[in-house]
Structure formats: structure tokens, C-alpha cells
C-alpha positions in Angstrom: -90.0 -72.9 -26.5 -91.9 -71.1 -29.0 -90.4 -69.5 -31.8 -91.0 -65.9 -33.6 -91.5 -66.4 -37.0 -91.1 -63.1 -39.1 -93.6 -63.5 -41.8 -93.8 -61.3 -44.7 -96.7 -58.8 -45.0 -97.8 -58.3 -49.4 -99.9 -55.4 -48.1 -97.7 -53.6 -45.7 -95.0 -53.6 -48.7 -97.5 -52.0 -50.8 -98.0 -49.7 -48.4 -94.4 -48.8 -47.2 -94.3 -47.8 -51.0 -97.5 -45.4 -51.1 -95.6 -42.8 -48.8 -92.7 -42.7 -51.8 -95.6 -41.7 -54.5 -97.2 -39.5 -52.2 -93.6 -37.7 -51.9 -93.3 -38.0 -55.8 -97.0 -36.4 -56.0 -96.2 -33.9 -53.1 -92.5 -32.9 -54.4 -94.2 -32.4 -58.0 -97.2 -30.2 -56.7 -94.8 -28.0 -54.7 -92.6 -27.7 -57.4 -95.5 -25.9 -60.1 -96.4 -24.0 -57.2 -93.0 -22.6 -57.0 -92.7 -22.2 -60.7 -96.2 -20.3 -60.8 -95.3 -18.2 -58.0 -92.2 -17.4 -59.9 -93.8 -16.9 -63.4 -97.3 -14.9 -62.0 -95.4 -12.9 -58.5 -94.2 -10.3 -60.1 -97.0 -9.5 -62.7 -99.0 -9.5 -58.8 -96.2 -7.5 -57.8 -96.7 -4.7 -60.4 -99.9 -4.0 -60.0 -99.9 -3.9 -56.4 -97.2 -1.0 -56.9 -98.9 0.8 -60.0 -102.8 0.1 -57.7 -100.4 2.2 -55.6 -99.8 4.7 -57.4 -103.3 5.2 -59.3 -105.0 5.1 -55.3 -102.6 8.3 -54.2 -104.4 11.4 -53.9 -103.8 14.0 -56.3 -104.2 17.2 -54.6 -102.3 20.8 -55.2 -99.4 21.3 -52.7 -99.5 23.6 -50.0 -97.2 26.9 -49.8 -96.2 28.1 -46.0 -93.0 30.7 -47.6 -93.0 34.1 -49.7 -89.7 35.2 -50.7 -91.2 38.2 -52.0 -92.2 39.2 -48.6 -89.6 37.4 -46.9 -92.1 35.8 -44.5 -92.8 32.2 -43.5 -96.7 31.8 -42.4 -97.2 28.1 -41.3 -100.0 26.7 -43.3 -101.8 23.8 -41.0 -102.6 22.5 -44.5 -98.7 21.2 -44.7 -99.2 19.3 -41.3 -101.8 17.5 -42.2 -100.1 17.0 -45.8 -97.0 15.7 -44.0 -98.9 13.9 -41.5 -101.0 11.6 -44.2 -99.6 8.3 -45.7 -101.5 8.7 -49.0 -100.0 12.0 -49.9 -96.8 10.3 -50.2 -98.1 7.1 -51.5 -95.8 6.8 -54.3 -92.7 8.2 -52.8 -90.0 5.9 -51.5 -90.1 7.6 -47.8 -94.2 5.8 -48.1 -93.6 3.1 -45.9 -95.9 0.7 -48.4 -94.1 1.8 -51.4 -90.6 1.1 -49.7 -92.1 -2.2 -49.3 -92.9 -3.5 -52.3 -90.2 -1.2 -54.0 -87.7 -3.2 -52.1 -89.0 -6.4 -52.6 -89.0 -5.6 -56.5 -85.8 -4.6 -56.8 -84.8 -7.7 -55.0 -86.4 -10.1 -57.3 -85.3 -8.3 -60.8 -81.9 -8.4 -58.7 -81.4 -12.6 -58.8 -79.2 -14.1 -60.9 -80.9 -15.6 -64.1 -84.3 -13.5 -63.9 -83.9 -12.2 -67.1 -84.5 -16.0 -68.2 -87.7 -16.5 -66.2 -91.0 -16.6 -67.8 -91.9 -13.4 -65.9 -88.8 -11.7 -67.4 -91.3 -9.3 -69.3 -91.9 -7.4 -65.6 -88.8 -6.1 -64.2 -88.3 -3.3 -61.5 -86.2 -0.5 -61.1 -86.3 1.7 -57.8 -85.0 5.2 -57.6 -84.0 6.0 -54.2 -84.3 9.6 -52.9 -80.9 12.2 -53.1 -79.7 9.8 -56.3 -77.6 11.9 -58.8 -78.4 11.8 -62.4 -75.8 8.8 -63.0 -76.7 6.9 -60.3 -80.0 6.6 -61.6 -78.8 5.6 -65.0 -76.8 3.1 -63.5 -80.2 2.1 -61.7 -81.7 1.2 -64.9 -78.5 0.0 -66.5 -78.8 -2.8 -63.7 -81.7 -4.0 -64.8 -82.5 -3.2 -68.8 -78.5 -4.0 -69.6 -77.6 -1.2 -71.3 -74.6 -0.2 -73.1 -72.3 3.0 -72.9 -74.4 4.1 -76.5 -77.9 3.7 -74.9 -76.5 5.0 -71.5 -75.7 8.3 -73.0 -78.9 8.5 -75.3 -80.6 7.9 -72.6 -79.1 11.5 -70.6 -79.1 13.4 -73.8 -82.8 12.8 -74.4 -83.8 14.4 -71.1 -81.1 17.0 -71.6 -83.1 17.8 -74.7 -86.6 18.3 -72.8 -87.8 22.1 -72.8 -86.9 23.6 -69.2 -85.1 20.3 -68.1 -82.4 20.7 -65.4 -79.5 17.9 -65.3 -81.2 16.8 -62.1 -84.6 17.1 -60.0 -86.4 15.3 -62.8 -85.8 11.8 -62.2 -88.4 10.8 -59.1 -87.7 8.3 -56.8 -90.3 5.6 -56.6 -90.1 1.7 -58.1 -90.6 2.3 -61.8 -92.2 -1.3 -63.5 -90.8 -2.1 -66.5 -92.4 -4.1 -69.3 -91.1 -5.7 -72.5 -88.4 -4.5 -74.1 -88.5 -0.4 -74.1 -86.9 2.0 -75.7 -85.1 5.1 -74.3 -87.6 6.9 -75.4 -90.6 4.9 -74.2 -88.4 4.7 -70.8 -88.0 8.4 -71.1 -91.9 9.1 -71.8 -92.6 6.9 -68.6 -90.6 9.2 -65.9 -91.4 12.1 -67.5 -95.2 11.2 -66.9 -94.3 10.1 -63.0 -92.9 13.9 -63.1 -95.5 15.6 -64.2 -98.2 13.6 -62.2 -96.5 13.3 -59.1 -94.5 17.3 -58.8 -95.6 19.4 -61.9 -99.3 18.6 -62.1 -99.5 19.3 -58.1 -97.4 22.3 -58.4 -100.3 25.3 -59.4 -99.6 28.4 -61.2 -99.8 30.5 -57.7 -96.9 28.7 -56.3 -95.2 28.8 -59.6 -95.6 33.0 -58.8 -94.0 32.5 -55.5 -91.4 29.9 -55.8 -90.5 28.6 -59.3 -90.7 24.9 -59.4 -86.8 24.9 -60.5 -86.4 27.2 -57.3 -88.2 24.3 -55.4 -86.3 21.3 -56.8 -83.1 23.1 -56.1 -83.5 23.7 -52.3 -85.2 20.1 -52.0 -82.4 18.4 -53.4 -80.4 19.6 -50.7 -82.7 19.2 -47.8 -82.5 14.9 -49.6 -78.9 14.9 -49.4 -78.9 16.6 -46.0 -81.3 14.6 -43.7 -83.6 11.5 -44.0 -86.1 13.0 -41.7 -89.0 15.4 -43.4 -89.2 17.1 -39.8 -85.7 18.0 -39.8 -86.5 18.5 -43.6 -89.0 21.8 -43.0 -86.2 22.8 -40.2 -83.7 23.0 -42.3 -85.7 24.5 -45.2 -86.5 27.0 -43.2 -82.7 27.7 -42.1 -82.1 28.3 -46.2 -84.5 30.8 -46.7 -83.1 32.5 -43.3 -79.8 32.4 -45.2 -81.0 33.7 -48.5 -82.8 36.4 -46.7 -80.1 37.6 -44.9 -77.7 37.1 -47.6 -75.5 34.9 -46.2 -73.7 32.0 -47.4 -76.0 28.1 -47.6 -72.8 26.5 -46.5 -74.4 23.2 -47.5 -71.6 20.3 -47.5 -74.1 18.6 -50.3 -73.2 20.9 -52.9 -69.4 20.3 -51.8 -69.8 17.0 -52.8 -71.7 17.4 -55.9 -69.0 19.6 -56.9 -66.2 16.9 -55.5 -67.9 14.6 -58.1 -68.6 16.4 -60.7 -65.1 17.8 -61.1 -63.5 13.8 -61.0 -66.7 12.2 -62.4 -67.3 9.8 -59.7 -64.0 8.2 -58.9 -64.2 5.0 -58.1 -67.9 5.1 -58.2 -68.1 7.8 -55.2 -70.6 10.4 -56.6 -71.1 11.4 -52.7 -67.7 11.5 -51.0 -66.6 12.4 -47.7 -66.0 16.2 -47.7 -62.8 17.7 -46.2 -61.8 21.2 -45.2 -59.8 21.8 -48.5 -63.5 21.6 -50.3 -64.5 24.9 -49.3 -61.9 26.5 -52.1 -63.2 23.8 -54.4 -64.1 26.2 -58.0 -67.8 25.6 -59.3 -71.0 27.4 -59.2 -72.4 24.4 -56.9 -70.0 25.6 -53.9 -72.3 27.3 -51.8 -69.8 28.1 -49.1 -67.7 30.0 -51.8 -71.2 31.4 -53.4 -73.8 33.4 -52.2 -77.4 32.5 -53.2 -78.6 28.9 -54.4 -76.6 26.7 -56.8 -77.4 27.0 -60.6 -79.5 23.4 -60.7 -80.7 21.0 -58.6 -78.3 18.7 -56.7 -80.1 15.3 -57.2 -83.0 14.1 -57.5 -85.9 15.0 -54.4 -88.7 12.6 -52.6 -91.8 14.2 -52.7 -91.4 15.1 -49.2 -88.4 17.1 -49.7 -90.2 19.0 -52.7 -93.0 19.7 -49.9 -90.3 20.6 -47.4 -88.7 23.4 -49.7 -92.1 25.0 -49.9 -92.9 24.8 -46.4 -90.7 25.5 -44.1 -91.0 25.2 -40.0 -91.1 28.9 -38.8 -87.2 29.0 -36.9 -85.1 31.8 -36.1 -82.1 29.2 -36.9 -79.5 30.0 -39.0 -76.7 27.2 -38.3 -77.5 23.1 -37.7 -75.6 20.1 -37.5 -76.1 16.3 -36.6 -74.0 14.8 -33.5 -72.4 11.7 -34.2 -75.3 9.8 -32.9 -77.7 11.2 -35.9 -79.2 14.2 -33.1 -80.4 17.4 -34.8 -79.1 20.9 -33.6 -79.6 24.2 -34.5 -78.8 27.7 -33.1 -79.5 31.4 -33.9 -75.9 32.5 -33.6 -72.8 31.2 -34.6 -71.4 31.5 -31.0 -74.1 29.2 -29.6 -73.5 26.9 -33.0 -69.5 26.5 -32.2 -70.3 25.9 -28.6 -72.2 22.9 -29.5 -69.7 21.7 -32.3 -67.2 22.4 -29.2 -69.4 20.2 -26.9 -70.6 17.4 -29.1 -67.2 17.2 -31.3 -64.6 19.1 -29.4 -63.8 21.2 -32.4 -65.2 24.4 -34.1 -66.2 23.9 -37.5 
């Protein structure tokens, strides 16, 4: 009966030990890839978002409203301006910016960046309706600062001729390199500012609406809706208001207010706003005050800045959002609490 004899192969153990070096090799190649990646992604990163920036057209913003005469006169100019991705190519609500802002922030979020190679690049992304301390705290994420810096940092734009505490921070991913100081930091947003709102903004619809005017309705169209449809809708039920004297009656400033008065308990600069607010004492309480509040409210997209300017022709004067996000608005209060009535079961 024949036998099997197991005999043993030199080559095929050679061979059985190639597969371990090609792993070795293979395991070794992957890891400098990953390194590289690491070390050279976000210096690709950055200038994908400042290409961005420098490819967004720079054009003078379109005006549909004249307080002076009281009269809204849609400007097809302000479609098409809402209706391109390039005018808001460097604004958060840009679908490509959001990308790569996002992504950004993400990376100069991970533990131990700051001890990468590519820790000279870092990110920080301003997100539209953020309060003055909430971008500080933005930036304090990333560049580490202390209370000292934090506060130098406030009181240099505090100290900029015609600044307002908020509406000149705008929202966009902001690449930081190095090491910078406040005032290098400082000399970098002013410059997205001025090339992004005040270099747009001409002397003619300075004449109409002051830019501060502007900021200050925009900030609370940012707090009030994501949409810039619903944006130029409501815009135009604030200059209904202020034309007929009435009340805003925005719950924004409420909360502005809120915060303001308890500085942010608890780290809430936007909380929840409750009957009671109404009586609330400040100059921001726009259901207690007639007329816009004294400053901005936070810190406006683009868009919103476009929305103040241009509102939707509406014969509005009250809105509200169901519970499932819907947008209503009425030109009497009956028709308003009938809908509150319907949608909420209570007046408001």
C-alpha cells in the first residue's frame, strides 16, 4: 500500500515568507501616505477655501427698499443675486463653503492636532446668527486663548471707528496660520468685512439704508429663520412694522436681551424665551420698544445682509413657524391668532 510521504518544499518556505514582507512593505507604504495626507491635507485644505474666496464675484449689492419713500420696488437684480451660488461663495449658507468649512473645523477639532506637522494651518468657522462671545469662544477653541487675550481680543474691535458690538464678525471658515496675534487675527476679519459687506455696500445704498441700519435688521432675520426666502419675507414684514409704527415684536431681541442681562448662564446666549420676557428692561426689547434695537443682534450671512436690503413686496405684518418648521404670515392680527389657534391651539 503506498505511502504519502510529506516532503518539505525550501522554495515554497521562501515563498510563504514573501507575502509577510510584502505586508511589512505594504503596511509601511500606507502608513507615509497617511502621515502625508495628514501633514499636506490641510495646507490643500486652505487653499481650496481661500481659491474660494478669491473666485467669488465682487459685485455692488442690489437695493429693492426706500424708507424715505416708504416703498418696496422689487429689483429682479436681487433674484438673480439670490438665485446664484457664486454671490454667496464665501458665506456659510454656500453649499461648497459649508463643505469644506465643516470638514476644517473637524480636523483642527481632533485631539492632538496642535502636535501634527501641519499644526501651522488651523480652521475656525463662524456660523451665521453667532453672538460676539460665541465667536470668541470660536477662536478660543482653536488658538487656546486665555481670559487676557480673550478680552483684548473684544476690546480691539470695540476700539474700531464706527464698530458695533456685533454685525462685524462674518461667518465663513477663517484659515489660520502660525502663531497670530490679536491684532493680526483682528486685521484678518476686519479685511473679510470690508471685502465681503462694506466694499459691496456703495455710497447710494449707504443714502438709503445705513449699513448699521442693514446689519441690524439682518441680524434678526439670522436669528429668525435659516431660509433666505423666508429671509426677504420677513424683511419685508419689518419695514411694514417700522412704517406703520408698530412694535418688531422679534423673540431674537428677547433673547439677546435674556443673555445679555445674565451673561450667558450656563453657556445659553440663545435661550428659550417665555411670556415673562416681554417686561424684560433693555433697549434690545423690541416688543417693549418701538423702532429697531440700538445694534445689531449678532452676527449676519451675507444673505441676511441682502435680505434686509431687499425685501419680498408682502402686505404681511404678523408670521410664525408651525411646529413642523412651516412659514405663516397674515395681514391682520385676527387672521394671525386664528392660525396660532389652529396650528398651536393657543393665541400668542
Amino acid at each position: 500500500m503506498p505511502r504519502l510521504i510529506k516532503l518539505s518544499n525550501p522554495k515554497k518556505t521562501r515563498s510563504s515568507n514573501t507575502p509577510i514582507h510584502r505586508h511589512i512593505v505594504s503596511g509601511l507604504l500606507v502608513g507615509l501616505f497617511v502621515a502625508l495626507s495628514v501633514f499636506l491635507f490641510p495646507s490643500f485644505l486652505s487653499f481650496i477655501i481661500q481659491d474660494t474666496k478669491s473666485d467669488a464675484i465682487v459685485k455692488p449689492f442690489p437695493i429693492s427698499v426706500n424708507p424715505h419713500t416708504q416703498l418696496i420696488v422689487e429689483n429682479p437684480e436681487a433674484d438673480l443675486y439670490f438665485q446664484s451660488e457664486t454671490a454667496f461663495q464665501t458665506d456659510t449658507r454656500s453649499r461648497t463653503s459649508d463643505f469644506f468649512g465643516q470638514i476644517a473645523t473637524a480636523i483642527s477639532s481632533i485631539p492632538g492636532y496642535s502636535l501634527l506637522g501641519s499644526a501651522g494651518i488651523r480652521f475656525v468657522t463662524v456660523y451665521p446668527g453667532f453672538r460676539q462671545e460665541e465667536v470668541v469662544r470660536a477662536f478660543d477653541r482653536v488658538l487656546s486663548w486665555d481670559k487676557k487675550t480673550e478680552q483684548s481680543f473684544i476690546e480691539t474691535f470695540d476700539n474700531t471707528k464706527n464698530s458695533v458690538s456685533e454685525g462685524k464678525f462674518i461667518p465663513g471658515t477663517y484659515v489660520i496660520e502660525g502663531s497670530p496675534s490679536v491684532d493680526e487675527i483682528h486685521a484678518m476679519i476686519q479685511s473679510r468685512f470690508e471685502e465681503t459687506i462694506a466694499d459691496r455696500y456703495s455710497a447710494e445704498t449707504e443714502n438709503i439704508v445705513p449699513l448699521h441700519q442693514a446689519l441690524t435688521i439682518a441680524s434678526m432675520l439670522e436669528r429668525e429663520t435659516n431660509s433666505p426666502e423666508e429671509m426677504r419675507i420677513i424683511s419685508g414684514i419689518i419695514w411694514n412694522r417700522l412704517w406703520n409704527n408698530m412694535p418688531l415684536q422679534i423673540d431674537a431681541t428677547l433673547q439677546y436681551a435674556k443673555s445679555t442681562a445674565n451673561k450667558g448662564k450656563g453657556g445659553q446666549w440663545w435661550p428659550k424665551v417665555v411670556p415673562n420676557d416681554k417686561y424684560i428692561k433693555s433697549p434690545y426689547n423690541t416688543y417693549a420698544n418701538k423702532g429697531l434695537p440700538p445694534a445689531p443682534i449678532s452676527n449676519p450671512s451675507i444673505a441676511a445682509v441682502v435680505a434686509a436690503i431687499n425685501p419680498k413686496q408682502t402686505d404681511c405684518v404678523f408670521y410664525f413657524h408651525d411646529k413642523k418648521g412651516i412659514f405663516y404670515c397674515t395681514p391682520t392680527y385676527e387672521e394671525h391668532v386664528a392660525l396660532l389657534k389652529k396650528y398651536y391651539g393657543q393665541g400668542k
